[in-house]
FIKOLZA-1660 file (N, C-alpha, C; in steps of 0.1 Angstrom, whole numbers, plus 5000, padded with zeros to 4 digits):
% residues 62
   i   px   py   pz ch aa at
   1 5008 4988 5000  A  X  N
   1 5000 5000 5000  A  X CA
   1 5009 5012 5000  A  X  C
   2 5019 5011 5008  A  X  N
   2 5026 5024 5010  A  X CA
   2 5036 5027 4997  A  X  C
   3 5037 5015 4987  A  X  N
   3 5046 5019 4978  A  X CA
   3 5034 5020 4965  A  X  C
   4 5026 5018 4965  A  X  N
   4 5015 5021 4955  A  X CA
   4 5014 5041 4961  A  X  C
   5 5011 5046 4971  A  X  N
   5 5010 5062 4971  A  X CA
   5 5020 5068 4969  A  X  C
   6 5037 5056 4970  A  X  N
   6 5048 5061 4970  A  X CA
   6 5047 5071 4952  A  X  C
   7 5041 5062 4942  A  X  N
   7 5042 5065 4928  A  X CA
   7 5029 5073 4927  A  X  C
   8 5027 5083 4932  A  X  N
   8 5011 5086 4928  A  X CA
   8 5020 5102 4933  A  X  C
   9 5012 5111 4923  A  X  N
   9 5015 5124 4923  A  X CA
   9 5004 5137 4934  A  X  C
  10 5005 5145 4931  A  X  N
  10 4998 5154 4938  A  X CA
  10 4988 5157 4933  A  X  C
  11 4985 5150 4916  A  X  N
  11 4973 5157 4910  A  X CA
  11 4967 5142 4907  A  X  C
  12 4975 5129 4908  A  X  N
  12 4966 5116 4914  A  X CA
  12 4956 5122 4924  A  X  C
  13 4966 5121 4939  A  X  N
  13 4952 5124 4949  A  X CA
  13 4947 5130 4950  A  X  C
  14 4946 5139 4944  A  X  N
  14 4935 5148 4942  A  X CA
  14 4924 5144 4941  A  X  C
  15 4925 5139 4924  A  X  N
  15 4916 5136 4918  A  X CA
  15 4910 5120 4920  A  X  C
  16 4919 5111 4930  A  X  N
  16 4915 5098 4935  A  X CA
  16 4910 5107 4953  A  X  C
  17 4907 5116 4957  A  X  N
  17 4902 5122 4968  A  X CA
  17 4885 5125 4959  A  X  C
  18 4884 5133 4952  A  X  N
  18 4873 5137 4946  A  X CA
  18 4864 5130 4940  A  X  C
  19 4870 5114 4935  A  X  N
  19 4863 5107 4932  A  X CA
  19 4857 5095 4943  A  X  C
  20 4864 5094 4954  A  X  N
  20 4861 5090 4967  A  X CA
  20 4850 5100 4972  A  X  C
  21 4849 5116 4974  A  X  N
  21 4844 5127 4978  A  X CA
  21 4829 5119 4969  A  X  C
  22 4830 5118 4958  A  X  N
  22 4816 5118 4947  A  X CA
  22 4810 5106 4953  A  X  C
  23 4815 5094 4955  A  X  N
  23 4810 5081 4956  A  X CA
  23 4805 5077 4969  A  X  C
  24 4811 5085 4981  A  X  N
  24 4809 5081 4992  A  X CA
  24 4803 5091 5002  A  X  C
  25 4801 5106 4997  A  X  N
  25 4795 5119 4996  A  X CA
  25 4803 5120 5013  A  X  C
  26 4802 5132 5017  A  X  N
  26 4811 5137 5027  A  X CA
  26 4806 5130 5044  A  X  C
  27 4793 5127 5043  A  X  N
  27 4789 5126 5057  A  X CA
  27 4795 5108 5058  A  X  C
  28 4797 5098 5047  A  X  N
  28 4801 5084 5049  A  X CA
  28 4814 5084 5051  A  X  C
  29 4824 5097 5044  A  X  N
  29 4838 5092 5045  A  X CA
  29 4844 5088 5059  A  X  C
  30 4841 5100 5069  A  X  N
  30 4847 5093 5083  A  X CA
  30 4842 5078 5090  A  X  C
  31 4827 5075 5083  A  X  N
  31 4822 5062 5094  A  X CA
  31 4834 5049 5080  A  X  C
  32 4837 5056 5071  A  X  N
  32 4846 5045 5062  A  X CA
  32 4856 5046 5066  A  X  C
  33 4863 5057 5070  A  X  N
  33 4877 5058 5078  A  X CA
  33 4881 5054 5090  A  X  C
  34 4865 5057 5096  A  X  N
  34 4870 5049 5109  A  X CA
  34 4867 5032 5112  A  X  C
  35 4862 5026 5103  A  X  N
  35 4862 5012 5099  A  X CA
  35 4876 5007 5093  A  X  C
  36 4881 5019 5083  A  X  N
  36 4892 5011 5080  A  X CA
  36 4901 5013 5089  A  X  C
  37 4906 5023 5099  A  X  N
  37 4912 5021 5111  A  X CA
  37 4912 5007 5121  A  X  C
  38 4900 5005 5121  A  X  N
  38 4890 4992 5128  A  X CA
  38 4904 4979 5125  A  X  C
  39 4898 4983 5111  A  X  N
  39 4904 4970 5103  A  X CA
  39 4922 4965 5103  A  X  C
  40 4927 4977 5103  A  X  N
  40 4937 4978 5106  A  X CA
  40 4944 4970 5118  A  X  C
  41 4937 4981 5128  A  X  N
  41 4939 4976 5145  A  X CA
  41 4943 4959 5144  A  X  C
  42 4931 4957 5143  A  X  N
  42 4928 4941 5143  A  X CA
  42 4939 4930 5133  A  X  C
  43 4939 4936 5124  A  X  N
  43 4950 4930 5115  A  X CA
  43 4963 4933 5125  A  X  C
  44 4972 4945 5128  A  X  N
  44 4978 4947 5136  A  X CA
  44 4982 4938 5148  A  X  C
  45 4975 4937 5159  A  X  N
  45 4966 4930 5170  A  X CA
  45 4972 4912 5163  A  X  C
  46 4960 4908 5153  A  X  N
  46 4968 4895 5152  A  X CA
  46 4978 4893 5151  A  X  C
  47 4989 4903 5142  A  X  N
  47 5003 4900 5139  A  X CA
  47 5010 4899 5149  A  X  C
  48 5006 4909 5162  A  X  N
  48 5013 4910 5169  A  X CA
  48 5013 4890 5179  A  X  C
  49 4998 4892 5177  A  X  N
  49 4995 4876 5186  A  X CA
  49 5007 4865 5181  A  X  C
  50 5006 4864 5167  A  X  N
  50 5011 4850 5159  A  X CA
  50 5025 4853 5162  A  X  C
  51 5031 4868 5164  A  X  N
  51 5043 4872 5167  A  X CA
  51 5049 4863 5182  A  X  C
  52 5040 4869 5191  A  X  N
  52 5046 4864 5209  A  X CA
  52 5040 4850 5207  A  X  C
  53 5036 4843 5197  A  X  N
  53 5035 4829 5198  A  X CA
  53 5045 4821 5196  A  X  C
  54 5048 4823 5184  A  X  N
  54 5064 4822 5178  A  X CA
  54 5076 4822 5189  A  X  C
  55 5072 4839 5194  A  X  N
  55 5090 4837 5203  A  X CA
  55 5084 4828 5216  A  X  C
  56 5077 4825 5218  A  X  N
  56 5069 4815 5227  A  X CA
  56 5073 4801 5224  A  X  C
  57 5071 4797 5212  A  X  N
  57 5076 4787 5210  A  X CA
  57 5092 4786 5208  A  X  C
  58 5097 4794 5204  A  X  N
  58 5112 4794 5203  A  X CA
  58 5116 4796 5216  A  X  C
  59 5110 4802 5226  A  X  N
  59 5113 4801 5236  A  X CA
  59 5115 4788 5243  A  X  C
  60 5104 4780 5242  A  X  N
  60 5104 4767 5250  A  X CA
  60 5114 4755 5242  A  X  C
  61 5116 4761 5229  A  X  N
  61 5123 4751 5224  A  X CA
  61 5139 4754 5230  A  X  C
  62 5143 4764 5235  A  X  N
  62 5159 4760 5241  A  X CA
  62 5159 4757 5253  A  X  C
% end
């Protein structure tokens, strides 16, 4: 994701902002922002879980 906005210019987002603005009209974009934060967390949250499992198990294995 971050290397997809890495190539995107200033008159991209604009115009990928305005066509978001048109589709999702101004009063839905925060309840979609703050879902996709949601989404995020959670994805985050597991990585972190499968993470201290791992050194959990590497732990017990020495």
């Amino acid at each position: 994701m971050i290397l997809l906005i890495g190539n995107l210019g200033t008159g991209e987002i604009i115009i990928i902002a305005i066509v978001v603005l048109l589709l999702f009209g101004g009063k839905k974009i925060p309840e979609l922002m703050r879902s996709i934060g949601k989404g995020v967390k959670s994805f985050k949250d597991g990585v972190k879980d499968i993470q201290d499992e791992i050194k959990d198990d590497i732990d017990l294995d020495k």
